[in-house]
DRENGU-791786 format. One line per field, with one value per residue: residue number from 1; x, y, z of N, C-alpha, C, O in turn; residue in one letter. Coordinates in Angstrom, 1 decimal, padded with zeros to 4 digits. Example, Ala and Ser with C-alpha at 12.3 -4.5 7.8 and 13.67 -1.06 7.14 Angstrom:
residues 2
seq	(1, 2);
neast	(013.2, 012.8);
nnorth	(-005.7, -002.2);
nup	(007.8, 007.1);
caeast	(012.3, 013.7);
canorth	(-004.5, -001.1);
caup	(007.8, 007.1);
ceast	(013.2, 012.9);
cnorth	(-003.3, 000.0);
cup	(007.8, 007.9);
oeast	(014.2, 013.4);
onorth	(-003.3, 001.1);
oup	(008.5, 008.0);
type	(a, s);
This chain:
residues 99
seq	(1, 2, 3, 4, 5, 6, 7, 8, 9, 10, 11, 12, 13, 14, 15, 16, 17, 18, 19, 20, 21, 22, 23, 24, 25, 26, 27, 28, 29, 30, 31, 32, 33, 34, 35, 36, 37, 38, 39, 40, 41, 42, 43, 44, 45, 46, 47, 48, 49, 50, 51, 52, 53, 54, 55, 56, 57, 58, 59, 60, 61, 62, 63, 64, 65, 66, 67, 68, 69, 70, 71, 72, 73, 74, 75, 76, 77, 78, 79, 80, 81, 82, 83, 84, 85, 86, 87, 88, 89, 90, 91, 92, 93, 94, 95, 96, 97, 98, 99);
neast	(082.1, 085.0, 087.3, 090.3, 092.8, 094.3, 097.6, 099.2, 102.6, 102.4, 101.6, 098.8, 095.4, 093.3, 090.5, 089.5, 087.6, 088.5, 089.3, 089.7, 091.5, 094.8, 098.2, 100.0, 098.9, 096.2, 092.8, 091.7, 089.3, 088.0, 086.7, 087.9, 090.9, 094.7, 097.0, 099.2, 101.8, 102.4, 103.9, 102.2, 101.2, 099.0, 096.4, 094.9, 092.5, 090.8, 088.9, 090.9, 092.8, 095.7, 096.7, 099.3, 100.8, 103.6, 102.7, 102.6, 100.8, 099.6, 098.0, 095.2, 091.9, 089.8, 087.5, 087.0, 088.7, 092.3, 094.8, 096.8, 100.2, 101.8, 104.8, 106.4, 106.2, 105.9, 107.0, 105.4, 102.6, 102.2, 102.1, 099.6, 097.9, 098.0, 096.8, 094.1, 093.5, 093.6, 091.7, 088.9, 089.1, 086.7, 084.8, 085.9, 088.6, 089.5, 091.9, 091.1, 090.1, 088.2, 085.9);
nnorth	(084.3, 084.2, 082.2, 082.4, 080.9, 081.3, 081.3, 082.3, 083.4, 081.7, 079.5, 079.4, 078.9, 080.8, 081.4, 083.5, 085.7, 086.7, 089.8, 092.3, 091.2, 091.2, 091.3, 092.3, 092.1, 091.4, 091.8, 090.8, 089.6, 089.5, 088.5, 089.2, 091.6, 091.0, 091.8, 094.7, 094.6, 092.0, 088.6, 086.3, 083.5, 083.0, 081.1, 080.2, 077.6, 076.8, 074.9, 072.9, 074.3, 076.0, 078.5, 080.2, 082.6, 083.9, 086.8, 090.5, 092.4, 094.8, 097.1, 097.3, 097.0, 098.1, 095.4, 094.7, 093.2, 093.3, 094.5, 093.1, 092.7, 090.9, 089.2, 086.8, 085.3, 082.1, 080.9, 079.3, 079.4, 082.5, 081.9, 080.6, 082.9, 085.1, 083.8, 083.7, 086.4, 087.5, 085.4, 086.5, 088.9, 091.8, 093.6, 096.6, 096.1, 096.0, 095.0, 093.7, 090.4, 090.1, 091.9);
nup	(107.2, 108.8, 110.5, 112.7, 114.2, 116.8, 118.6, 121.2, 123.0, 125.0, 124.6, 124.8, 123.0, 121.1, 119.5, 117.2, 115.3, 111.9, 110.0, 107.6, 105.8, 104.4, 102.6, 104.6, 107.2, 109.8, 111.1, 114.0, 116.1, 119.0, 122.4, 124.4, 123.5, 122.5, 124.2, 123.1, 121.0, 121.7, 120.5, 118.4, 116.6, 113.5, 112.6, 109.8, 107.9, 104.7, 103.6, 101.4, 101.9, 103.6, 105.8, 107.5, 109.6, 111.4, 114.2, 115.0, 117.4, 116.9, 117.4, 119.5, 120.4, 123.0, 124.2, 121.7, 119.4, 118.1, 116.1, 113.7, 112.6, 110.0, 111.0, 110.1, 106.9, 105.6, 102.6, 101.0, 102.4, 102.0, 099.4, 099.6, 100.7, 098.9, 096.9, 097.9, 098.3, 095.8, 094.5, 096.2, 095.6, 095.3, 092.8, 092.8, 093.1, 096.1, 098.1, 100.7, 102.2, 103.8, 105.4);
caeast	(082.9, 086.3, 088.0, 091.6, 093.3, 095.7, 098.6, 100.1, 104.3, 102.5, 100.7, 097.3, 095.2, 092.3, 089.3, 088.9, 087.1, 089.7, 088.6, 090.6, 093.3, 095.5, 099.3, 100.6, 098.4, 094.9, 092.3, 091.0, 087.5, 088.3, 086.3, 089.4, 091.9, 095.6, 098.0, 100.2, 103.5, 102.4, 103.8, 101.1, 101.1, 098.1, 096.5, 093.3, 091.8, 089.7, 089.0, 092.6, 094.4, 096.4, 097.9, 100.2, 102.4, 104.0, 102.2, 102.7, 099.7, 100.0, 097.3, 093.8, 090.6, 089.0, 086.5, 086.6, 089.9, 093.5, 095.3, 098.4, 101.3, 102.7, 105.8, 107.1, 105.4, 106.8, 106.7, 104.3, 101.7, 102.1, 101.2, 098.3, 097.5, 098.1, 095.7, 092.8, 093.3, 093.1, 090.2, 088.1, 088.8, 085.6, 085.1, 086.2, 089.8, 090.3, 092.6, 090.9, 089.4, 087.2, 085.6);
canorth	(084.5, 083.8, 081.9, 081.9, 080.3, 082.6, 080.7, 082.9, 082.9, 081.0, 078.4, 079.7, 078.8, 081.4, 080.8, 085.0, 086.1, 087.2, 090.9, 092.8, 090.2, 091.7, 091.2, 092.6, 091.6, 091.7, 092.2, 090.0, 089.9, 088.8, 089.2, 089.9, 091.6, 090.9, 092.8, 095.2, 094.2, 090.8, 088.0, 085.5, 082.8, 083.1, 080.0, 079.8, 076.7, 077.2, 073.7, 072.4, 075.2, 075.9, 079.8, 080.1, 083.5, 084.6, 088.1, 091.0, 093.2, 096.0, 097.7, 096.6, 097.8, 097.8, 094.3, 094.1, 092.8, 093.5, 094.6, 092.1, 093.3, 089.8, 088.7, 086.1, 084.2, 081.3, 081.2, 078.4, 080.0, 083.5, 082.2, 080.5, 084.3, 085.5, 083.4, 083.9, 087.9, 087.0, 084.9, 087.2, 090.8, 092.6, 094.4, 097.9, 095.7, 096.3, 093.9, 092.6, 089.2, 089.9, 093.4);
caup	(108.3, 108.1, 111.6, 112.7, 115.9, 117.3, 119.6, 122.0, 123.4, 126.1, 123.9, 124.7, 122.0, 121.1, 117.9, 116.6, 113.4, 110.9, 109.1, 106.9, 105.6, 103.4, 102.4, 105.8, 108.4, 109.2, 112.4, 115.0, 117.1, 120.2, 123.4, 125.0, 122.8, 122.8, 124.5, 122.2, 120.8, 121.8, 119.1, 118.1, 115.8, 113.1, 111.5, 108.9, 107.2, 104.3, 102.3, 101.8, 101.8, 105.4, 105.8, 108.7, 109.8, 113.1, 113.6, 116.2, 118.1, 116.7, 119.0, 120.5, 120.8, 124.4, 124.0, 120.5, 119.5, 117.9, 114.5, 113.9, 111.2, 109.9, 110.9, 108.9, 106.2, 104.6, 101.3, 100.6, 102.6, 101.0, 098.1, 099.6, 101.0, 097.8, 095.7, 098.7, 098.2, 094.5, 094.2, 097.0, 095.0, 095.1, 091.8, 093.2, 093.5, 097.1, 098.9, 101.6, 102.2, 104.7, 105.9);
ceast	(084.1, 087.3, 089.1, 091.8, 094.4, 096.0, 099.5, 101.6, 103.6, 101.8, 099.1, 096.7, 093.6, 091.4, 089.4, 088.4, 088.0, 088.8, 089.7, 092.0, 093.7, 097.4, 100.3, 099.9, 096.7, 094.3, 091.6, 090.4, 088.2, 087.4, 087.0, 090.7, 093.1, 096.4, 098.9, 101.4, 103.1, 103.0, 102.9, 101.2, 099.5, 097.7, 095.1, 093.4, 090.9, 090.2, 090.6, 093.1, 094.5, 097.2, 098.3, 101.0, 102.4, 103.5, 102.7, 101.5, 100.4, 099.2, 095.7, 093.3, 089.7, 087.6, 085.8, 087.7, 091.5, 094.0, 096.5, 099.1, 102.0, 103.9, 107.0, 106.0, 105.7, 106.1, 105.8, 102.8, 101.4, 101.6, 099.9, 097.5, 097.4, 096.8, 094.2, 092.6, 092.8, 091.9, 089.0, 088.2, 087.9, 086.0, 085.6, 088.3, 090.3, 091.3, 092.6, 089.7, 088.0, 087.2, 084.8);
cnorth	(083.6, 083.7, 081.7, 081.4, 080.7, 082.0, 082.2, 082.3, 081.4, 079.5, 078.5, 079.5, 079.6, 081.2, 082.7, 084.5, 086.9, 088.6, 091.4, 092.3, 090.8, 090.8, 091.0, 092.4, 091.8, 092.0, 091.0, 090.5, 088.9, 089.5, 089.6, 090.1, 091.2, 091.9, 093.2, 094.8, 092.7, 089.7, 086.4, 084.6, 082.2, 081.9, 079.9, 078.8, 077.3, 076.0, 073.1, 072.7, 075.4, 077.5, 079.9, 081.2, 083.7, 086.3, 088.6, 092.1, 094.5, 097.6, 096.9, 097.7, 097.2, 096.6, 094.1, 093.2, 093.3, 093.5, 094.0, 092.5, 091.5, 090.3, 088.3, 085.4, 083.8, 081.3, 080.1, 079.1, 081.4, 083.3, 081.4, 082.3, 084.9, 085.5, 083.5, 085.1, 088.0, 086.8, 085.8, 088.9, 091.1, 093.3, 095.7, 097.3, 095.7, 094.8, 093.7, 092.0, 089.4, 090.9, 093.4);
cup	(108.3, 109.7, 111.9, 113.9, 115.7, 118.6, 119.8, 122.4, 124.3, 126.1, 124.0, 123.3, 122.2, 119.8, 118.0, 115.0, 112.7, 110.0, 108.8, 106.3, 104.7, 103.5, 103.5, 107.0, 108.3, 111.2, 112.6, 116.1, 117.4, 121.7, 124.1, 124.2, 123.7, 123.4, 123.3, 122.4, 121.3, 120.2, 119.2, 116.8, 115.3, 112.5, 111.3, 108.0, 106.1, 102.8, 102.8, 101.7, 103.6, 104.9, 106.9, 108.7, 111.4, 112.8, 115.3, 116.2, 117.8, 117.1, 119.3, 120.9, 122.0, 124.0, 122.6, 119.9, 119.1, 116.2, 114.6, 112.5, 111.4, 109.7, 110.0, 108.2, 105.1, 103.1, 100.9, 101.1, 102.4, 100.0, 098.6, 099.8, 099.7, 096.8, 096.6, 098.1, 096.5, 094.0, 094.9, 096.3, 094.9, 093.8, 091.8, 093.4, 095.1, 097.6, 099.8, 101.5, 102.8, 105.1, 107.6);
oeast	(084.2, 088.0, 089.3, 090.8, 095.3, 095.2, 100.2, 101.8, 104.2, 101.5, 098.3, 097.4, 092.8, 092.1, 089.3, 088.6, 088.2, 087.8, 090.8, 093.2, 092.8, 097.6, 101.1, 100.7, 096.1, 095.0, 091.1, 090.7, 088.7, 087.3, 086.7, 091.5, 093.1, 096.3, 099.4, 102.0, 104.1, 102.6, 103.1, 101.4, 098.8, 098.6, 094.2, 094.3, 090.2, 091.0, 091.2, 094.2, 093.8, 097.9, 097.5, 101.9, 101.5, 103.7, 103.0, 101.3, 101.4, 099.7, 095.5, 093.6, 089.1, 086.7, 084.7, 087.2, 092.0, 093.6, 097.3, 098.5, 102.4, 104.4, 108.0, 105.0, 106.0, 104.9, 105.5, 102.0, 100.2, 100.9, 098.9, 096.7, 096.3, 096.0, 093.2, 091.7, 091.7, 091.2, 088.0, 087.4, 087.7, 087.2, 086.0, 089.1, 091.5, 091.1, 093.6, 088.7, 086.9, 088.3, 084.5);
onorth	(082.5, 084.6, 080.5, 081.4, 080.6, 081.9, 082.9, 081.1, 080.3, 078.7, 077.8, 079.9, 079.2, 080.6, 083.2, 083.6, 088.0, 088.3, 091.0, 092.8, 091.0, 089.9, 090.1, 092.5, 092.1, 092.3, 090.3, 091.4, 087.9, 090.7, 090.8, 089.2, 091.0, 092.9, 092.3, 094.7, 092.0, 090.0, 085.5, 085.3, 081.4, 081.4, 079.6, 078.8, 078.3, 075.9, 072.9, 072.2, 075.0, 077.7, 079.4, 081.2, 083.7, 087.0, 087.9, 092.8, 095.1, 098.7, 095.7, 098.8, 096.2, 097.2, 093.6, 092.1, 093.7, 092.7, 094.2, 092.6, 090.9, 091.2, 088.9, 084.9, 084.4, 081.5, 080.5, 079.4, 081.7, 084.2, 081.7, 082.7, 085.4, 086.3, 083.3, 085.1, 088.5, 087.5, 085.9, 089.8, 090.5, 093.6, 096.0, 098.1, 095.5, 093.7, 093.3, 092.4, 088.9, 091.3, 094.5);
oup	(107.7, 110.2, 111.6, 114.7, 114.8, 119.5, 119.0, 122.3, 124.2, 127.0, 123.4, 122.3, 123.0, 119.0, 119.1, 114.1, 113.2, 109.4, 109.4, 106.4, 103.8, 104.3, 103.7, 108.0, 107.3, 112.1, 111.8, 116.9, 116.9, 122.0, 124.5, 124.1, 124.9, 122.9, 122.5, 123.5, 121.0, 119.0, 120.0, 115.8, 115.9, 111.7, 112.1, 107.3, 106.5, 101.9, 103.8, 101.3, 104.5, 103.9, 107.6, 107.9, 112.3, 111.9, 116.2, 115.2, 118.2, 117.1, 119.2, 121.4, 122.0, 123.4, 122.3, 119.8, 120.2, 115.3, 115.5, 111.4, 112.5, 109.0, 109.5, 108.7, 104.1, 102.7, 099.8, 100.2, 102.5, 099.5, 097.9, 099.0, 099.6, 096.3, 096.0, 097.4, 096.1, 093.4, 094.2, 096.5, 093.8, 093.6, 090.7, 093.9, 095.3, 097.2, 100.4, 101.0, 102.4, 105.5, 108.1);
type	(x, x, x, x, x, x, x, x, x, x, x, x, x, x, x, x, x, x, x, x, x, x, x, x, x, x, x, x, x, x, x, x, x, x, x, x, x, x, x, x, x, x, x, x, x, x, x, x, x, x, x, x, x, x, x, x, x, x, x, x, x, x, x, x, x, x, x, x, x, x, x, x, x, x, x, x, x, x, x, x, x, x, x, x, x, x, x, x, x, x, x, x, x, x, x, x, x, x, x);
């Protein structure tokens, strides 16, 4: 299981389970999704790497949670994202981290 902390405009800070990480955004389990079009700031730990992008709600599922399309994402942490998607390829190649 794979955990992010998602900072809202208003600094709210939320813990979700991160699924489907890819290139362009990914999904978050949330007992209370986000509101759409909301912009959220995404951030996962894993060891000592750090990935960081500005993402936006790109819709929400009634008490499960929210699909986010990244933002921005600086170029250091892209290639952290990069070499996660990398190292995690399932043999069938797909490109996400986490299902």
């Amino acid at each position: 299981m794979v955990i992010a902390e998602v900072t809202d405009d208003e600094s709210r800070t939320l813990i979700a389970r991160l699924r489907n990480l890819n290139l362009y955004g990914c999904y978050l389990e949330l007992p209370s999704p986000l509101p759409e079009r909301s912009s959220i700031t995404i951030r996962v730990a894993a060891g000592k790497k750090i990935f960081q992008a500005r993402a936006r709600v790109v819709y929400s599922d009634h008490d499960n949670g929210s699909g986010v399309e990244f933002q921005g994402v600086a170029q250091p942490y892209r290639a952290v994202l990069k070499e996660w998607l990398t190292d995690a390829r399932p043999a069938n190649g797909s490109d996400k981290l986490v299902s």
